[in-house]
C-alpha positions as CSV (number, residue, x, y, z in Angstrom):
1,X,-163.0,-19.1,-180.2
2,X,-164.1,-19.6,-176.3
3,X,-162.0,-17.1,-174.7
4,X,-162.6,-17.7,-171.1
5,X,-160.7,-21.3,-172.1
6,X,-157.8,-20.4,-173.5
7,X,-157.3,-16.6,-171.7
8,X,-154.8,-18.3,-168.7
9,X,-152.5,-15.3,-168.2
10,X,-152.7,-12.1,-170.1
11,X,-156.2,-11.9,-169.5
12,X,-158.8,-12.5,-167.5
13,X,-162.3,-14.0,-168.3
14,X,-165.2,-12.0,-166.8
15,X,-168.3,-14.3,-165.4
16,X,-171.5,-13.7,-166.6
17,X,-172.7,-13.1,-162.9
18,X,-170.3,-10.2,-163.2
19,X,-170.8,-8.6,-165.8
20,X,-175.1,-8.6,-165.4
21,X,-174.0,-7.2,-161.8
22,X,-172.1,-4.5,-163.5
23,X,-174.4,-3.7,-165.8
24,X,-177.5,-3.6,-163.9
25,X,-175.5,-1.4,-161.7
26,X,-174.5,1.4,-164.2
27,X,-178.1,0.9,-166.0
28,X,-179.9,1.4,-162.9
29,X,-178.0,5.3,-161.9
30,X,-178.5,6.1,-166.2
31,X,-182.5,5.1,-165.4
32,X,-183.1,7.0,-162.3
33,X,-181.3,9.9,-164.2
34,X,-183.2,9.5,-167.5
35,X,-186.3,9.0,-165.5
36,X,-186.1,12.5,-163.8
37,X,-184.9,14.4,-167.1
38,X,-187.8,12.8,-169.1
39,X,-190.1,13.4,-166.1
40,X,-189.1,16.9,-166.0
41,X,-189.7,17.4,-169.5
42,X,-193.2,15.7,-169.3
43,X,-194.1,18.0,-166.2
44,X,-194.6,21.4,-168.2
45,X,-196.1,22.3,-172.3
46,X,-192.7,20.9,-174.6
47,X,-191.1,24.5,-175.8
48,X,-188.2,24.5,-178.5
49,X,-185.7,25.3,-175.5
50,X,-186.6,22.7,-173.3
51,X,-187.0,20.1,-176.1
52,X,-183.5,21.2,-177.0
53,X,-181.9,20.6,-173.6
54,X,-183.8,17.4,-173.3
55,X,-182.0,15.6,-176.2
56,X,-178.5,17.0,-175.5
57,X,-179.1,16.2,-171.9
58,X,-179.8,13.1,-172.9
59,X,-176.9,12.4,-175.1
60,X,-174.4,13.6,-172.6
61,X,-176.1,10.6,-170.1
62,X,-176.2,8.2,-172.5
63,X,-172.2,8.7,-173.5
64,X,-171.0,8.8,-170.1
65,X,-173.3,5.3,-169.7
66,X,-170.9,4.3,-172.4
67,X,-167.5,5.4,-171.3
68,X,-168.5,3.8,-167.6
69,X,-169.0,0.4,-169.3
70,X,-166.3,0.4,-171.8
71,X,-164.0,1.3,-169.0
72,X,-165.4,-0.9,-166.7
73,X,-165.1,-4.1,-168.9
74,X,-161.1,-2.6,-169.8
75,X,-160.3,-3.1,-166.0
76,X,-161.0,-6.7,-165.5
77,X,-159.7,-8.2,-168.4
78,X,-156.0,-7.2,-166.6
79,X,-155.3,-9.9,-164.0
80,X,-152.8,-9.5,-161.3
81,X,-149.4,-8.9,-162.7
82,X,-147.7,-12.4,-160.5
83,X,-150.8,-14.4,-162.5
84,X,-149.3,-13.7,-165.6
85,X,-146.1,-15.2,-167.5
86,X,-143.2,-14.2,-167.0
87,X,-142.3,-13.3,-170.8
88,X,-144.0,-12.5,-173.9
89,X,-143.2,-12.3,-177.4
90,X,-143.6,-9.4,-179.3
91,X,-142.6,-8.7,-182.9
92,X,-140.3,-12.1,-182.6
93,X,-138.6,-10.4,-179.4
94,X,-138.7,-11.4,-175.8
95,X,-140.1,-9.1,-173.4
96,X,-139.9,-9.4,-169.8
97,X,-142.3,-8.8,-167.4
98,X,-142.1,-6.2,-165.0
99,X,-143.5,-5.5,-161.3
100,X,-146.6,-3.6,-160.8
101,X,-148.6,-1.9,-163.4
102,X,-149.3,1.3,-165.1
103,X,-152.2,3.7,-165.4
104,X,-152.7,4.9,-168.6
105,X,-155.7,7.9,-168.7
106,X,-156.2,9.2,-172.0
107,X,-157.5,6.7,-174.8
108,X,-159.9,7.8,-176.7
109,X,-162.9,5.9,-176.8
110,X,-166.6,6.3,-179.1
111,X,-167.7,7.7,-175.7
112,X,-165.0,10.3,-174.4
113,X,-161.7,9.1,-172.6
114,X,-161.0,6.3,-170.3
115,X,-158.2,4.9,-168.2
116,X,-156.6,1.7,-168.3
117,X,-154.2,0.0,-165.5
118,X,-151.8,-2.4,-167.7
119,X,-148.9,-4.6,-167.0
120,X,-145.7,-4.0,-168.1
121,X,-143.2,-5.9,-170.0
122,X,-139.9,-4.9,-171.4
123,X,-137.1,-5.8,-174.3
124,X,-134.0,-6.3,-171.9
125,X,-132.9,-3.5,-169.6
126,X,-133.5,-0.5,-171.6
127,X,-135.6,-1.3,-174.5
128,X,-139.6,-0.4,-175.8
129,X,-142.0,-1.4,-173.0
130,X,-145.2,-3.0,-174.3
131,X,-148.4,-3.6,-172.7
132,X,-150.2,-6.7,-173.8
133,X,-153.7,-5.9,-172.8
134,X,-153.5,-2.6,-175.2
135,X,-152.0,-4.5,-177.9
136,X,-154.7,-7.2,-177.9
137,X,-157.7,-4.0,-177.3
138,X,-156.2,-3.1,-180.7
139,X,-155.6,0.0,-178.9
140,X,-153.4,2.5,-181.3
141,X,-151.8,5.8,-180.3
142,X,-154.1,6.1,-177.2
143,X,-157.4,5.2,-179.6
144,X,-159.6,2.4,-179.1
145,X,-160.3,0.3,-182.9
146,X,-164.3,2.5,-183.0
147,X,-163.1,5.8,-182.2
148,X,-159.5,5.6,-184.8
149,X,-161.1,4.6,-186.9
150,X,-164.8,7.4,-186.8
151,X,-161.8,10.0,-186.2
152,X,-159.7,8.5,-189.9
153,X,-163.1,9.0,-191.4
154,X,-163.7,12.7,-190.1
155,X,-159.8,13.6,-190.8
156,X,-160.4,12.1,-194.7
157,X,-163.8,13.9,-194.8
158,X,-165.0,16.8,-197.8
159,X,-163.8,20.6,-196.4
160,X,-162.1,18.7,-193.2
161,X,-158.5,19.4,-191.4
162,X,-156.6,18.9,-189.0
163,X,-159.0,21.5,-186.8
164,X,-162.2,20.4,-187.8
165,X,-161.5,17.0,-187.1
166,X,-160.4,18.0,-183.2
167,X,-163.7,19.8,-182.9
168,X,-165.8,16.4,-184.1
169,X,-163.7,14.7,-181.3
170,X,-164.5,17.5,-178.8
171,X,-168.3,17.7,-180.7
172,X,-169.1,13.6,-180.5
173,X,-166.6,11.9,-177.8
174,X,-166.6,14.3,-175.5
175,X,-162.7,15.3,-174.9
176,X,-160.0,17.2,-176.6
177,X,-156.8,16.1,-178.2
178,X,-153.7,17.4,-179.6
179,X,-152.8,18.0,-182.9
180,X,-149.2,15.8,-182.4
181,X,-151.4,13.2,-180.9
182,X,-153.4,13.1,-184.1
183,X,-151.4,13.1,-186.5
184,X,-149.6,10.2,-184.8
185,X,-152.8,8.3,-185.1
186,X,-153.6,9.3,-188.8
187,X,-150.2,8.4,-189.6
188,X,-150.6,4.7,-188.1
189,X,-153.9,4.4,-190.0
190,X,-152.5,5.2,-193.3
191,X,-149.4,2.8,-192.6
192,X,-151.6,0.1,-191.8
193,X,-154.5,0.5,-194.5
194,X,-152.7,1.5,-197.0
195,X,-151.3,-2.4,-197.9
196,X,-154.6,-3.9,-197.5
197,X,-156.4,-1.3,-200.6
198,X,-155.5,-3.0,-203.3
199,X,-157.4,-6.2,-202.5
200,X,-160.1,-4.5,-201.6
201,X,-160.0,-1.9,-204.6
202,X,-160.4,-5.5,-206.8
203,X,-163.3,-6.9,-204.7
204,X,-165.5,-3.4,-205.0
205,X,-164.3,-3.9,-208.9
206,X,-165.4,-7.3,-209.2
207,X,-168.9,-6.0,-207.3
208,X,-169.7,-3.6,-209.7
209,X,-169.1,-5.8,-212.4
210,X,-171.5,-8.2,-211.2
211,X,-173.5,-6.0,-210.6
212,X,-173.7,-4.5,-213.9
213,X,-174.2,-7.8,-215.5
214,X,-176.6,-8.9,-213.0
215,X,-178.7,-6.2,-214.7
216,X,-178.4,-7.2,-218.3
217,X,-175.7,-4.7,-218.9
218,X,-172.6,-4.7,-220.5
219,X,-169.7,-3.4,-218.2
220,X,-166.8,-1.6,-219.8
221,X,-163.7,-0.8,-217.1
222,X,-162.8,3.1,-217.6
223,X,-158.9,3.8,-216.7
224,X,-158.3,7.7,-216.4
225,X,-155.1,9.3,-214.7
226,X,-154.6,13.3,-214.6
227,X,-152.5,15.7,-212.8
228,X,-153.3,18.0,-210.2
229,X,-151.4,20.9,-208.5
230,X,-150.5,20.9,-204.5
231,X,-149.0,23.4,-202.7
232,X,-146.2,22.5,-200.6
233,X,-144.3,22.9,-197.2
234,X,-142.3,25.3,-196.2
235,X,-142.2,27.1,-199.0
236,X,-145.4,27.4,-200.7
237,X,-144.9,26.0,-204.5
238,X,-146.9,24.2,-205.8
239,X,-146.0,21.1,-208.0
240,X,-148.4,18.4,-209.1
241,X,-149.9,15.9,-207.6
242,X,-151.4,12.8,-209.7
243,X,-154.4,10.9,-209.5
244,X,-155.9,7.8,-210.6
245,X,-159.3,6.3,-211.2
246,X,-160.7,2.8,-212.6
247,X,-164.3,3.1,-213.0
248,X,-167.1,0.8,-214.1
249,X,-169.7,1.8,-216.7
250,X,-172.9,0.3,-218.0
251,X,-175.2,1.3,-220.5
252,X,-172.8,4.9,-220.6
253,X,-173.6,5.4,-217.0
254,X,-170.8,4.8,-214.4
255,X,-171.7,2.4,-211.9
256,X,-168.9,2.9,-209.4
257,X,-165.1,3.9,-209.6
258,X,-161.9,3.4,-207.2
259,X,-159.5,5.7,-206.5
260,X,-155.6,6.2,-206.3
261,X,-153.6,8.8,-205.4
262,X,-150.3,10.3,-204.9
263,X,-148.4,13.3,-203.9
264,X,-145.7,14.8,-206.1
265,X,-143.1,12.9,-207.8
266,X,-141.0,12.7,-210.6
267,X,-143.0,10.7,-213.6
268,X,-145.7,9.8,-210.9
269,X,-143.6,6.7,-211.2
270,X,-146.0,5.2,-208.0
271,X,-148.9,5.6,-209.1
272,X,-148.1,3.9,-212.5
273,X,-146.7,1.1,-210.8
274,X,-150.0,0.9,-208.4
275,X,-152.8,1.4,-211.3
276,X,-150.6,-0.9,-213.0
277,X,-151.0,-3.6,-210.6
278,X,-154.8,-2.8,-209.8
279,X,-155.7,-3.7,-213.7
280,X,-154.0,-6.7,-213.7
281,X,-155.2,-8.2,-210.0
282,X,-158.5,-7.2,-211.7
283,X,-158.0,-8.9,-214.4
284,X,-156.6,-12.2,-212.7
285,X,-160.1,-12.0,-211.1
286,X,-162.3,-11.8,-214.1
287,X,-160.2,-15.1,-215.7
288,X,-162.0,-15.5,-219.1
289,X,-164.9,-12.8,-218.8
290,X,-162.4,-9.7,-218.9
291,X,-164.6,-6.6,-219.3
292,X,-163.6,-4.7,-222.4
293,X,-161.2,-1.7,-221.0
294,X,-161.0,1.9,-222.0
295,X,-158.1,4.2,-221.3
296,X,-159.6,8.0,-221.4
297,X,-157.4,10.7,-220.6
298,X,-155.7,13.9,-222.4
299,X,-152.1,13.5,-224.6
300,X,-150.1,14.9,-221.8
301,X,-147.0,13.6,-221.6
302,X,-147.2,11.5,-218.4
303,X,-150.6,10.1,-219.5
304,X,-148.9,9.6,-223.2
305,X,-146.0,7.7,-221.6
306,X,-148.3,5.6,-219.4
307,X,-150.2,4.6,-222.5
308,X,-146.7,4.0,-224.5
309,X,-144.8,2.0,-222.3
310,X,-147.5,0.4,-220.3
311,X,-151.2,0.2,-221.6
312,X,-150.9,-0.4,-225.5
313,X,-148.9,-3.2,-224.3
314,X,-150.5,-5.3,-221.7
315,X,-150.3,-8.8,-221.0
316,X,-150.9,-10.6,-217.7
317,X,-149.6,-13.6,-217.0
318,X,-148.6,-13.9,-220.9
319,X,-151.8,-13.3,-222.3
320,X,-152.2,-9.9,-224.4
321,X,-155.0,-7.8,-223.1
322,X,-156.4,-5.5,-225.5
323,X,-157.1,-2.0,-224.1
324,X,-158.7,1.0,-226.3
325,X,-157.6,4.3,-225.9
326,X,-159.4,7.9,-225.9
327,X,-158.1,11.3,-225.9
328,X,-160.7,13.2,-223.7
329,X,-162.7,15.2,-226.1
330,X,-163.1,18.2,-223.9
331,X,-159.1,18.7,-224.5
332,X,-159.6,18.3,-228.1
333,X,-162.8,20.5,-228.0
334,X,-160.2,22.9,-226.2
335,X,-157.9,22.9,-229.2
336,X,-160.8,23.9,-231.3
337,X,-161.5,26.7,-229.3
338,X,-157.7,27.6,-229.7
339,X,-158.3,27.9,-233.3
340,X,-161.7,29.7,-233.2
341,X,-159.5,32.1,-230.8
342,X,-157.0,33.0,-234.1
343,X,-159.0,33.2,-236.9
344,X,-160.0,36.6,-237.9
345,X,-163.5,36.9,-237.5
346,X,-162.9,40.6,-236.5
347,X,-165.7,41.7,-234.6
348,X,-168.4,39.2,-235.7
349,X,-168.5,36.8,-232.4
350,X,-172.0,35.1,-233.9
351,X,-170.3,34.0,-236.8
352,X,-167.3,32.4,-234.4
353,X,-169.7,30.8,-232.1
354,X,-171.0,29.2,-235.2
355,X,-168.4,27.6,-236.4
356,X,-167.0,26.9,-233.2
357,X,-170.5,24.7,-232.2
358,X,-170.5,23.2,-235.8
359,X,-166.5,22.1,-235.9
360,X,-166.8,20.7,-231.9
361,X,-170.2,18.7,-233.7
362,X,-167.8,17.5,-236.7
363,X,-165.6,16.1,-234.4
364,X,-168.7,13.8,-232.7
365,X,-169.9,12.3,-236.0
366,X,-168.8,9.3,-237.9
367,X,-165.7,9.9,-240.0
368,X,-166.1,13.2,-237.5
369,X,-162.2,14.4,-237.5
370,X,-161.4,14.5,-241.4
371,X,-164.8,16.4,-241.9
372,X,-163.8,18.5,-239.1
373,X,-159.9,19.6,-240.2
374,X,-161.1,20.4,-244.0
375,X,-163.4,22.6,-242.0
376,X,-160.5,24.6,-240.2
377,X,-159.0,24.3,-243.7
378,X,-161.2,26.2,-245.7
379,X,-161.8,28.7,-242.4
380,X,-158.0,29.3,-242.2
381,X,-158.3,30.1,-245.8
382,X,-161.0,32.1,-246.1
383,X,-160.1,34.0,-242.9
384,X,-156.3,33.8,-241.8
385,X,-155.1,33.2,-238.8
386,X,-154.2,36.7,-236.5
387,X,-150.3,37.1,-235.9
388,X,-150.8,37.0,-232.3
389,X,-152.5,33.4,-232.3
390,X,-151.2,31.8,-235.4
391,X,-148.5,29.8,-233.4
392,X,-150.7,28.9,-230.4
393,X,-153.5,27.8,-233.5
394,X,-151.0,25.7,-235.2
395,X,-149.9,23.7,-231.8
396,X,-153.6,22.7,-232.1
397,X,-153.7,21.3,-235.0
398,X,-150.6,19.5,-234.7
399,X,-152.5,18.4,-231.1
400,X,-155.5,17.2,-233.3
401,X,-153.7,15.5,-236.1
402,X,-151.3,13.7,-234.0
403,X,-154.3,12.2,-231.9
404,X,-156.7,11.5,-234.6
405,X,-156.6,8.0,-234.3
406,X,-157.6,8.3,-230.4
407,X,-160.7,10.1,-231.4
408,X,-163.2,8.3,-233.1
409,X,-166.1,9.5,-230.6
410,X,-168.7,8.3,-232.5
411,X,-167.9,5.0,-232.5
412,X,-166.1,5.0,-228.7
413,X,-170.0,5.9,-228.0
414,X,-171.6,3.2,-230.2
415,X,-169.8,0.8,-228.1
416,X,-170.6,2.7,-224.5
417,X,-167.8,3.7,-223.9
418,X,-166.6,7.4,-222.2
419,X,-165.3,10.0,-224.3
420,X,-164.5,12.3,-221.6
421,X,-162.2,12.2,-218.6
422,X,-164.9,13.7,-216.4
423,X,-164.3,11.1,-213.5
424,X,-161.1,11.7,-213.3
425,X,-161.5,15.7,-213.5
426,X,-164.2,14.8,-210.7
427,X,-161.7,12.8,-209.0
428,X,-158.9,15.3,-208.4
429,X,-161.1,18.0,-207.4
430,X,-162.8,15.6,-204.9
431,X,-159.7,13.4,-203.6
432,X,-157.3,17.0,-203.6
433,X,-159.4,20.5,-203.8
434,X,-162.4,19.5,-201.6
435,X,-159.8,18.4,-199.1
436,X,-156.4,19.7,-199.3
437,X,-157.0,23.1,-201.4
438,X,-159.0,24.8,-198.7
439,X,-157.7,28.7,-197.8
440,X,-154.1,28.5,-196.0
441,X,-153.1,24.5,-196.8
442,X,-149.5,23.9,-197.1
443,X,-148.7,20.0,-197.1
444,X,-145.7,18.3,-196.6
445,X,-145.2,15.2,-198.6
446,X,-145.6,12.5,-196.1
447,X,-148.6,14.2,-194.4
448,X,-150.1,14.8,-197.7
449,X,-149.6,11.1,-198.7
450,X,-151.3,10.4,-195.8
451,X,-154.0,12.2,-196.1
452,X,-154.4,11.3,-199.9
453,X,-154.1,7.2,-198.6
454,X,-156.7,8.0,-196.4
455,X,-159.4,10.1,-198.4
456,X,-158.7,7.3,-201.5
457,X,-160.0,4.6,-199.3
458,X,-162.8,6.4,-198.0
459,X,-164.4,7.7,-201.8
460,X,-163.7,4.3,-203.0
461,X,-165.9,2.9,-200.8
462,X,-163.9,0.4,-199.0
463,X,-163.3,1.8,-195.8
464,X,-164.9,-0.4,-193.6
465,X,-163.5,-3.7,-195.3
466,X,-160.0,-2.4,-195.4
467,X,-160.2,-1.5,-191.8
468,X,-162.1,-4.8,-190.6
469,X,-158.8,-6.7,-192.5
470,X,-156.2,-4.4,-191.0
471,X,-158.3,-5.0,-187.1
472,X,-157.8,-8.9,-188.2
473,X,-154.5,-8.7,-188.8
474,X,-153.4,-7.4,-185.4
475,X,-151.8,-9.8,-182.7
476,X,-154.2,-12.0,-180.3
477,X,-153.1,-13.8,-177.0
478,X,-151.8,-16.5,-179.1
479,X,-149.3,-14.4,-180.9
480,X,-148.0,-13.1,-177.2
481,X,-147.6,-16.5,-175.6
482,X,-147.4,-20.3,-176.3
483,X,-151.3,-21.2,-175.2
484,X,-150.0,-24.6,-174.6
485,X,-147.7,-24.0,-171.8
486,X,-149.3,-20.7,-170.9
């Protein structure tokens, strides 16, 4: 698009004469100060000290080189108020223009903070003032597009917070914000990327699908969900959050996985819904070469349900899709250990550890599970369950019998698929402890959702696509005004 042609009235082109002039000038101060902090360096034997001062010398220069011409390419875009129209339209609303302009001196830029002098226009006498030339900088909460989005990054990081993140703001752009401020911004960024995952959740799929077969491999799509405790605002319970995962594997090795996640709600009814509607965009994108699809996860009753209602029943768009499922066999392996727990070896713990290895080795061999309960049989007989364990003993078999038809590992291996929800063991620890477990975190459910949006998009993979299709979507001039009258 040729922007000096079509720019007319809410901005202003910028000549190329003008723009070399003001960049030779702010280019030639940053070389005559580089010049004498390099020359000074060079003068004397390099020491750790002085090498030290040299670089973060240099850094400080080089960023205030930046903030000069970001802010000085911000100024002249804004033409003179009486050069531009009289009304915009914003949001399908008229806005008026008003006299004079407004200094705005706080948005956050890659390079520290800048100011900004903006015309003003108005929804009738006492509505929201906008200001075009923000809106079409992409400018959000007082954040230009680079620095938003750097800081949504930090803010989704491993081990960060709210106070960490102000110190990489303070650390790499050179000024300090509030915390209101940025959770205003974080807030915006979740609302705004959080629409635009799901497409791009099916596109990394779809990648590391091709990818897989580009290498001779077989892919098989791994569904796991699990649960995951959060402690909550204001009063400090904890209930459970719930997380999703779809990864890829190839040749039993996972290739890549996406991520979902949601605070606490009754039946984690949302995240359903969403994994729900990930498998079958994915699907619609595979037409006829639809990986097979494995759903691993324990026999909890949420993941039970999912499987019920949802999974062992799929079609998309009328056409049955067959999906296998797999009771993680660390659970199972669990139960085992329940029962090794109540049988009265007395004080012979060799003798338990041997049957314990041997029954959790039954259970990984073909025809593995029979072999493995006439095991327990003849232990439970020979041995007894103790008082204090027999109930908890027999809840584990029930577990085990009820199942059996969900573990076949053997063949679930044979076929490369995973017998273990590991990813999605991995997943909660990484999407919720590593972020919002650390000592002291309390989380209200909208800030935690938030957060969890945020951190999802950024261990998936698909940050930077999300946010280049949520800077797309924002307004341009022609949104604001008619170009053909303007």
């Amino acid at each position: 698009m040729d922007v000096k042609g079509i720019v007319g009235s809410l901005t202003q082109a910028i000549a190329d004469s003008e723009i070399q002039s003001l960049v030779d000038e702010l280019t030639t101060e940053f070389r005559r100060q580089a010049g004498e902090l390099i020359g000074r360096f060079a003068g004397e034997p390099p020491t750790a000290p002085r090498t030290n001062d040299l670089e973060n010398d240099l850094h400080e220069q080089l960023r205030e080189l930046g903030k000069q011409l970001i802010q000085a390419i911000f100024s002249r875009l804004q033409p003179q108020p009486e050069d531009m129209p009289g009304t915009v339209s914003y949001r399908g609303k008229s806005h008026r223009r008003l006299q004079g302009t407004s200094l705005r001196s706080d948005i956050v830029t890659r390079f520290g903070k800048v100011s900004l002098m903006r015309a003003r226009y108005r929804r009738g006498r006492g509505g929201r003032t906008i200001f075009p030339l923000e809106i079409l900088l992409g400018i959000e909460d007082g954040f230009t597009p680079a620095a938003a989005s750097r800081i949504g990054q930090q803010f989704a990081a491993c081990g960060s917070s709210q106070g960490r993140t102000r110190e990489m703001i303070a650390d790499q752009m050179g000024t300090r914000i509030g915390t209101e401020k940025l959770r205003r911004l974080i807030a915006t960024l979740a609302g705004g990327m959080e629409p635009l995952g799901q497409d791009a959740r099916v596109d990394r799929l779809i990648e590391l699908i091709n990818q897989a077969r580009k290498d001779g491999q077989k892919p098989v799509l791994s569904v796991s969900r699990d649960g995951v405790s959060l402690g909550l605002a204001p009063w400090s319970f904890f209930e459970m959050a719930s997380v999703a995962c779809v990864s890829v594997i190839a040749g039993g090795k996972k290739v890549g996985t996406v991520y979902l996640g949601r605070v606490p709600e009754t039946n984690q009814v949302t995240l359903s819904n969403q994994l729900t509607s990930l498998l079958k965009a994915t699907i619609r994108r595979c037409d006829d070469r639809v990986p097979e699809i494995v759903y691993v996860s324990d026999a909890g009753k949420v993941e039970t349900a999912y499987w019920r209602n949802t999974l062992s029943k799929f079609f998309v768009d009328g056409r049955r899709i067959k999906i296998t499922r797999v009771v993680d066999y660390y659970h199972a392996a669990e139960r085992l250990t329940i029962i090794a727990d109540a049988l009265k070896f007395g004080k012979d713990r060799t003798k338990r550890k041997e049957w314990l290895e041997h029954a959790r080795w039954l259970l990984l061999q073909p025809g593995g599970h029979g072999r493995m309960f006439r095991s327990i049989a003849a232990m439970r007989k020979l041995y007894g369950y103790k008082k204090s364990g027999s109930e908890d003993a027999e809840k584990a078999e029930r577990y085990l019998r009820r199942h059996h038809r969900f573990m076949d590992y053997a063949g679930m291996k044979s076929r490369g698929y995973p017998i273990g929800s590991g990813v999605v063991e991995s997943a909660c620890k990484q999407i919720v402890s590593e972020r919002m477990k650390l000592s002291g975190m309390r989380w209200k459910k909208e800030g935690g959702q938030q957060t969890m949006t945020l951190r999802c998009l950024l261990l998936s993979g698909v940050w930077d696509a999300v946010y280049e299709n949520w800077l797309q979507s924002k307004l341009t001039v022609g949104d604001l005004i008619n170009l053909e009258t303007a």
